[in-house]
C-alpha positions in Angstrom: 69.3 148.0 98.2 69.6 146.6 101.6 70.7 143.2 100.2 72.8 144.3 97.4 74.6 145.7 100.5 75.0 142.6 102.3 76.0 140.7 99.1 78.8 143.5 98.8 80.1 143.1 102.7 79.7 139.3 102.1 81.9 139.7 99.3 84.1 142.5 100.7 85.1 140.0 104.0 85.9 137.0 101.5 88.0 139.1 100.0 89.8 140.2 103.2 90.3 136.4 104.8 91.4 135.4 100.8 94.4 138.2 101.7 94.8 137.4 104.6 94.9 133.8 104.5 97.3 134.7 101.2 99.4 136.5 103.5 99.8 133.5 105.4 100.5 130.9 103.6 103.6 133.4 102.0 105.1 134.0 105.8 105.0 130.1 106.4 107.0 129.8 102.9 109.1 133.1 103.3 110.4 131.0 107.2 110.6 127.5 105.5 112.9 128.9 103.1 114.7 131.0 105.5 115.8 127.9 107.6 117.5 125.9 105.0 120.9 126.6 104.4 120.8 125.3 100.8 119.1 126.6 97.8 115.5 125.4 97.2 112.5 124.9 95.4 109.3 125.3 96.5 106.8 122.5 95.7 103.2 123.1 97.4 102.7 120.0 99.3 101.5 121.2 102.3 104.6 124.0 102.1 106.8 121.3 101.9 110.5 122.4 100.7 112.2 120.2 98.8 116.1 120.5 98.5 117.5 121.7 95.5 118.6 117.9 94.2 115.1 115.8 95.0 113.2 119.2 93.6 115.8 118.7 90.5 115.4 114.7 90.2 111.0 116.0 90.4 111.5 117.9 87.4 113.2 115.5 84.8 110.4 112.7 85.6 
């Protein structure tokens, strides 16, 4: 029982830095965003924001 219990804290604190590295990485996009003054697209490149038009040309390749 004793290690079925440490597999579930094990699991349990995976679970917590997943959120909270989730969390994160949303902030980081939710203040990229907020500082353009243009619309956007969000491409994942190491949060990179592309503006609307290079996002737009990305698309039709």
């Amino acid at each position: 029982m004793g290690q079925e219990t440490s597999k579930l804290e094990a699991s349990a604190a995976r679970a917590v830095e997943d959120t909270q590295a989730h969390e994160a990485r949303d902030r980081t996009l939710d203040s990229c965003v907020r500082r353009e003054r243009r619309p956007v697209i969000v491409f994942e490149e190491g949060y990179k924001i592309l503006p609307l038009e290079e996002a737009l040309a990305r698309l039709n390749e």
